[in-house]
C-alpha positions in Angstrom: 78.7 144.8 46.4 79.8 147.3 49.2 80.5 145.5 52.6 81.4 146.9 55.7 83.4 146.0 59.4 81.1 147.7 62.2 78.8 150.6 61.5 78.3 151.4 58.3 79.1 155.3 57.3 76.0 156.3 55.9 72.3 155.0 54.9 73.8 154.4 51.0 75.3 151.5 52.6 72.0 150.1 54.2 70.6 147.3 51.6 66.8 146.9 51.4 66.8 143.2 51.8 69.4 140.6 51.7 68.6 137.3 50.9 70.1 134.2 52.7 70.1 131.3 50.6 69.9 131.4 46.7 67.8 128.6 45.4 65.1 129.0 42.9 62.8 130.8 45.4 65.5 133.8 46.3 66.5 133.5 42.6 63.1 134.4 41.3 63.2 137.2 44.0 66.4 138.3 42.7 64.7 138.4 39.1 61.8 140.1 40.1 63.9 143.0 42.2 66.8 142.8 38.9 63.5 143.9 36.2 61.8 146.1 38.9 65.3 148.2 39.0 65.9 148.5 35.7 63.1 150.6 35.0 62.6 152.0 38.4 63.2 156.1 38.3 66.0 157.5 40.2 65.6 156.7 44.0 62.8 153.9 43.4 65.7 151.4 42.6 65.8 148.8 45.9 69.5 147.9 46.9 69.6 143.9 47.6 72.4 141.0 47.3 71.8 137.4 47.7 74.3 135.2 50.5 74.8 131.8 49.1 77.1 129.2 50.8 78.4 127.4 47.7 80.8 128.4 45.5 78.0 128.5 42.8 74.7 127.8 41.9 73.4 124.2 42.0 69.6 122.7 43.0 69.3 119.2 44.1 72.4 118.3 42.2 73.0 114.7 43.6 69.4 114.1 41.7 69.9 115.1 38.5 69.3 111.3 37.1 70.0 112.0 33.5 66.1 110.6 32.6 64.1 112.1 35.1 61.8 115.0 34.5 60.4 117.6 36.1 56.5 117.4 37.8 55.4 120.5 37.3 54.7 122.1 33.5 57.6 124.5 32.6 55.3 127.4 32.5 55.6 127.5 36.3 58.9 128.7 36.1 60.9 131.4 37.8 59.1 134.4 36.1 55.8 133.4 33.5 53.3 133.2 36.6 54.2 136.4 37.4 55.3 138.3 33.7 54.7 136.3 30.8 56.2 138.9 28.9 59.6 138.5 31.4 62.7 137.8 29.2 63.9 135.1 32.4 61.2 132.7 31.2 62.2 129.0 30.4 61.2 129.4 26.9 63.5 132.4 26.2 66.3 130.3 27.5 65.4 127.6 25.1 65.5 130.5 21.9 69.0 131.6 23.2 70.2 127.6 23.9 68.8 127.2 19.9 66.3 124.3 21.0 62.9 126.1 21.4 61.5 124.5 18.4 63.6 121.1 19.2 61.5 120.9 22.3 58.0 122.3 21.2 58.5 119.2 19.2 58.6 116.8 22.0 54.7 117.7 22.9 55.7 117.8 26.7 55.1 120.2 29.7 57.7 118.7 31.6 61.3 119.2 30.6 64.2 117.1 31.8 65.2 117.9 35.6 68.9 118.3 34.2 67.5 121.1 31.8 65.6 122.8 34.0 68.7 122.8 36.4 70.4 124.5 33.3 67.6 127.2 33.2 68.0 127.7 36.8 71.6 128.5 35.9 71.1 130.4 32.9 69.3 132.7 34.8 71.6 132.8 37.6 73.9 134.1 35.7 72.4 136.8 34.7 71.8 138.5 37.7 75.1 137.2 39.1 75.7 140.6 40.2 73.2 140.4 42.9 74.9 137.0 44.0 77.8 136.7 46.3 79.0 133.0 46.4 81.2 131.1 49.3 79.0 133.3 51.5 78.2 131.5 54.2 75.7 134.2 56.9 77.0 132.8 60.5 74.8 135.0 62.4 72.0 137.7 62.1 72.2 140.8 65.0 69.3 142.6 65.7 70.8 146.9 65.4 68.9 148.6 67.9 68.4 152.7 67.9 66.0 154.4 70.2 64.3 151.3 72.0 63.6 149.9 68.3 65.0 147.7 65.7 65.1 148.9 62.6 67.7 146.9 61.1 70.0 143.6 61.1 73.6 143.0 60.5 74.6 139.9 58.7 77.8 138.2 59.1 79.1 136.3 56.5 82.1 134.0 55.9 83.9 132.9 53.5 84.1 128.5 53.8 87.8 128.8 51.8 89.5 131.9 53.2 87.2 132.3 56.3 87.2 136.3 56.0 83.8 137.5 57.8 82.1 140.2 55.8 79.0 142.2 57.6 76.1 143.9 55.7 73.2 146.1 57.2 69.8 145.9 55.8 66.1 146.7 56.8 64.7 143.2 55.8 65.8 140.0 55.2 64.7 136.9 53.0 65.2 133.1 54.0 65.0 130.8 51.4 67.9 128.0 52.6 66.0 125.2 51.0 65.5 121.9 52.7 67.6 119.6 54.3 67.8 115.9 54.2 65.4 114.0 56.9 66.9 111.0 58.1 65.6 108.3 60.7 66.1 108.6 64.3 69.8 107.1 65.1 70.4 106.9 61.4 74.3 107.6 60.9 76.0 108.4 57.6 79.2 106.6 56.0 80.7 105.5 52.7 78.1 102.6 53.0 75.3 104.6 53.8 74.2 108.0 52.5 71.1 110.0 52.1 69.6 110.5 48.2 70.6 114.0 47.8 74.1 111.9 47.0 73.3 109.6 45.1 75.0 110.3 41.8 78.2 111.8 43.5 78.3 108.5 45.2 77.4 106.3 42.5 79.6 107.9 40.1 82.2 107.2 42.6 81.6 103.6 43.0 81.7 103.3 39.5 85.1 104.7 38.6 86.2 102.8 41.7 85.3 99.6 40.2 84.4 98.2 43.6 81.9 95.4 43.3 78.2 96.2 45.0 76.4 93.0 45.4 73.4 94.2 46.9 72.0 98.1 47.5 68.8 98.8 49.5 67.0 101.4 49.4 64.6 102.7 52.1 61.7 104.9 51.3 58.6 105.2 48.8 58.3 108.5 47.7 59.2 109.5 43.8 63.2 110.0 45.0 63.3 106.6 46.6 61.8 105.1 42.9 64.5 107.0 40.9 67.2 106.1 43.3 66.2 101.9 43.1 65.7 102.8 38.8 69.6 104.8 38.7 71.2 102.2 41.2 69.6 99.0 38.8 70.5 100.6 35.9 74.1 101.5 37.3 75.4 98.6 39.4 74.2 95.6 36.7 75.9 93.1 38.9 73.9 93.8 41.6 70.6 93.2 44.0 68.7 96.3 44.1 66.0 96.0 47.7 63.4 98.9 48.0 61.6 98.7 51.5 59.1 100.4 52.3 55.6 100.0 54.9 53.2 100.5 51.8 51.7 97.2 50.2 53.2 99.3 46.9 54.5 102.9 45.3 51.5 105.3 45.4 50.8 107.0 42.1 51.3 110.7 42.4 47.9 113.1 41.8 48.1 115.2 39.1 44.7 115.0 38.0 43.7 118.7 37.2 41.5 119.2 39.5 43.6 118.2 42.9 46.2 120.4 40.9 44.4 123.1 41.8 45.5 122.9 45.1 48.5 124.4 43.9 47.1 127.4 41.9 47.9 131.3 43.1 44.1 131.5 44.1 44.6 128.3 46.7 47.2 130.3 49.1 44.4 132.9 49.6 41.9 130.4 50.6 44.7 128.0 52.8 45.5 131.2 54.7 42.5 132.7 55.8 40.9 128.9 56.7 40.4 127.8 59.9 43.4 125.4 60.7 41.2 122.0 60.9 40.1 122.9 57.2 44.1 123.8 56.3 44.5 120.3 58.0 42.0 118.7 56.5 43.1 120.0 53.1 46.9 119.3 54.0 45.5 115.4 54.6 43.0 115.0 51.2 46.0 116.4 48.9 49.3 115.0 50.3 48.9 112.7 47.8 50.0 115.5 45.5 53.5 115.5 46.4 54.5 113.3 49.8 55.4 109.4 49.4 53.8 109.1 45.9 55.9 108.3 42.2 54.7 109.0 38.6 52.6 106.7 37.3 55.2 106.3 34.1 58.1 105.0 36.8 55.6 102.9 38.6 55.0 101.1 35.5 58.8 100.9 34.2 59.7 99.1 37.9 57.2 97.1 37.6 57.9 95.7 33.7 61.7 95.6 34.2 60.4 93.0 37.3 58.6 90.8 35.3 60.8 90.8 32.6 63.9 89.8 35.1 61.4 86.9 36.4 60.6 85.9 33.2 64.5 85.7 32.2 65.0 84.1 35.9 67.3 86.8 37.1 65.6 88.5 39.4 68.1 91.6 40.8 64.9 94.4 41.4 63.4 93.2 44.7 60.3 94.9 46.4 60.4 94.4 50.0 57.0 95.7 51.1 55.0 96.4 53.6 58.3 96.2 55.5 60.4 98.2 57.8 64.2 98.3 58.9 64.7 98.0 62.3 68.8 97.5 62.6 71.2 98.7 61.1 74.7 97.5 61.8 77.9 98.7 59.5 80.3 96.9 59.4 84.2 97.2 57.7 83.2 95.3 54.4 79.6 95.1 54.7 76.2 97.2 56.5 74.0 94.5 57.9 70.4 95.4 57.7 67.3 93.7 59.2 64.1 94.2 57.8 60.9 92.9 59.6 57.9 92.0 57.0 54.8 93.9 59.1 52.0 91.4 58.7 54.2 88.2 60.2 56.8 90.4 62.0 59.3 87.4 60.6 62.6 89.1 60.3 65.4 88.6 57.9 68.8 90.3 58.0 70.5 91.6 54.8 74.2 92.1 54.3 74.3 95.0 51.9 77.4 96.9 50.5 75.0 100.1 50.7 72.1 100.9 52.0 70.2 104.6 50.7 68.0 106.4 52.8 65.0 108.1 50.6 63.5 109.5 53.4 62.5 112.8 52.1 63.7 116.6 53.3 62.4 119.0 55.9 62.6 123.0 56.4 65.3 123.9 58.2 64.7 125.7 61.2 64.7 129.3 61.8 67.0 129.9 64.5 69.4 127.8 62.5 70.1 130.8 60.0 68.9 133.7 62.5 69.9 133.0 65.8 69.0 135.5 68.7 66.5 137.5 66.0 64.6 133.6 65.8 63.2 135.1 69.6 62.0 138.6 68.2 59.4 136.3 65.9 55.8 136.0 67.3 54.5 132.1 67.4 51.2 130.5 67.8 49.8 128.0 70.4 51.2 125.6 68.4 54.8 127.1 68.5 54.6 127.7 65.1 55.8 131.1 63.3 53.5 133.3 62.8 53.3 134.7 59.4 51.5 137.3 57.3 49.4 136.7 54.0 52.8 139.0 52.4 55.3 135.9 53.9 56.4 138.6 56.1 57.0 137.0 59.6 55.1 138.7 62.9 57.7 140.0 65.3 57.5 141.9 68.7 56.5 145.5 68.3 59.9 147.5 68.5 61.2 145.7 65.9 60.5 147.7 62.4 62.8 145.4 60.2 61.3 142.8 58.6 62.0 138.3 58.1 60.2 137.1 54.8 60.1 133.4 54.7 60.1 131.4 51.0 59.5 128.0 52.4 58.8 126.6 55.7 54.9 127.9 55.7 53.2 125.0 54.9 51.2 125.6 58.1 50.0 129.1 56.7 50.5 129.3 53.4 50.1 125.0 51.9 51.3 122.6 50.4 53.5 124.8 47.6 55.4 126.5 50.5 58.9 124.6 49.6 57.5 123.5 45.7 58.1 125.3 42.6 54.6 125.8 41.5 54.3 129.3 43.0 57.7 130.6 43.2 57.6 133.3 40.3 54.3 134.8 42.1 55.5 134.3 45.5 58.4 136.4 44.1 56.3 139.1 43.3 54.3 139.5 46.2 57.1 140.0 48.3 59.0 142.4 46.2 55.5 144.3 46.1 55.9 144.2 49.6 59.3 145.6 50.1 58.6 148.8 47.8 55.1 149.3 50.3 57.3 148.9 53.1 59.8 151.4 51.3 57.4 153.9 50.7 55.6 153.8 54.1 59.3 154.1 56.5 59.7 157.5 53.7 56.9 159.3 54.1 57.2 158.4 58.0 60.8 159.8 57.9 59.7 162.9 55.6 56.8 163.6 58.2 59.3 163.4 61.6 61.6 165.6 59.5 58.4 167.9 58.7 
């Protein structure tokens, strides 16, 4: 992967598109640009690398709970939306991992989150030499030449040596994933983490050997449900409290119809609505994905509460329609006071942990670009503005180009940070990048003409 200090020494040095961030969004671009190449004739081949912070590839590991599977069929993985005939599919990796007729056995769509998350890897690997690792991108310069801006320099660092590396390229793509939302005031400790640690943490505490009495859990969505099923299942000694303000879990949607909300076809129609219908139709299918649980771990929680009541040990506790309003940690204990809604009677909790499933939100742009966040073009709403191609508007002289996998919910819907459109996604923008491509040549042939 060449790198430079300064100016780079001639256009061979110039990448096509870097891509910040290399979760399953970048790593499907990464496909897509890897099979376009290999077949590309000579000077159609588009020169990209991937920055990715960790040391290697991982996806929501503190929530691979060894049980829990995946929500959407494995046929929306990172290439068969796009190429069925693509040798990156989930199904090939199951003929090379010996187990493809192991799992056509198990008459299921949805594989095991921890095998998918070996998939992931699987095809990581293989276009590992797109990939540089312990690259953490500290800032993104606008290059300007003749009043315009026809490219950005990307600074790297490495977290374990800090060496700074800086690449040049004419786009860029940001797909850094989400980050954990948290409550207003909420602070972070050995006593009180976020879900996105849970099995690090638990793991932990159970090598330890440190007794948990009692762990609450705050949130209702489907994480919040597996983190209240792993912590029972984990700490057997111990009161497991979920809180939440619903009177109970919501069951998920995933009727086939409201799935359509999540078909190739629905971005077209989201983006060219008016925005009252994309809110309208942001509202009527939330219940697709935000705050709700399967229906299958509904049922479990409620069967392993009735049989603990029927046993008279009752360690699963649903503290509904409920909300915490203190929080005070202590040395040896957190102290938490949850108010019941309807009575606003209030009754304090002392908790060796307390979890906060409060769901993830898109990191913001000028968090990974800095002074080129202010060449992008926003709406009355302040919100990015950005093009049917995920291409992000920017102010006239600037000729390079921000692609955005994630953070367009407000354009593009509800499957902006979900996997059900990544492999196509993929393939738009990298259709996109060769248009581009072809467009700045022909411009450059004609000025030298």
């Amino acid at each position: 992967m060449t790198t430079f200090q300064g100016e780079p020494d001639s256009t061979d040095e110039i990448y096509d598109v870097l891509g910040i961030g290399f979760g399953p969004s970048n790593l499907a671009l990464a496909i897509a640009l890897h099979e376009h190449n290999a077949t590309a004739h000579e000077g159609q081949a588009l020169r990209a690398a991937f920055l990715e912070k960790q040391p290697r590839f991982g996806w929501h590991r503190g929530m691979l709970v060894d049980d829990a599977t995946m929500q959407v069929s494995f046929l929306k993985d990172l290439v068969t939306m796009r190429d069925p005939t693509s040798d990156f599919s989930f199904l090939c990796y199951l003929q090379e991992r010996g187990r493809l007729v192991d799992f056509l056995n198990q008459k299921t769509l949805f594989p095991l989150r921890i095998e998918f998350h070996d998939y992931f890897e699987w095809a990581a690997a293989r276009v590992d030499h797109l990939v540089e690792y312990s690259a953490e991108v500290v800032s993104v310069r606008p290059v300007t030449e003749d009043g315009e801006i026809p490219f950005y320099d990307l600074t790297s660092r490495d977290p374990g040596t800090g060496r700074t590396t800086v690449r040049r390229t004419r786009s860029i793509c940001v797909a850094t994933g989400l980050e954990p939302h948290l409550p207003p005031d909420a602070s972070l400790s050995e006593r009180v983490w976020h879900n996105s640690e849970l099995l690090p943490r638990v793991d932990e505490l159970v090598r330890s050997g440190r007794t948990v009495r009692r762990a609450i859990v705050l949130g209702a969505g489907q994480s919040a449900a597996e983190a209240v099923d792993y912590l029972h299942r984990s700490l057997p000694g111990a009161e497991v409290c979920s809180v939440f303000a619903k009177y109970g879990y919501t069951p998920a949607d995933d009727s086939p119809f409201a799935n359509k909300i999540f078909d190739p076809e629905a971005v077209d129609l989201y983006y060219g609505a008016p925005a009252e219908v994309k809110q309208s139709l942001f509202e009527y299918h939330r219940s697709t994905n935000y705050s709700v649980v399967d229906m299958e771990l509904i049922e479990s929680l409620s069967r392993t509460m009735y049989q603990e009541k029927v046993q008279g040990q009752e360690r699963l506790r649903m503290m509904n329609v409920s909300r915490i309003r203190e929080v005070e940690a202590g040395a040896d204990e957190v102290r938490v006071t949850v108010e019941f809604l309807p009575t606003g009677e209030r009754e304090v909790l002392a908790s060796d942990l307390l979890v906060y499933a409060t769901g993830y939100q898109p990191r913001g742009i000028g968090d990974n670009l800095g002074e080129v966040g202010k060449l992008c073009l926003r709406d009355e709403e302040d919100a990015l503005r950005v093009g049917r191609d995920h291409r992000v508007e920017t102010a006239p002289n600037v000729t390079a180009d921000i692609y955005l996998q994630g953070g367009t919910e407000h354009t593009h819907g509800l499957t902006s940070t979900l996997l059900s459109t990544v492999a196509v996604r993929a393939g738009e923008i990298r259709a996109t990048l060769l248009a581009r491509r072809s467009a700045n040549s022909l411009q450059a042939a004609s000025a030298r003409g």
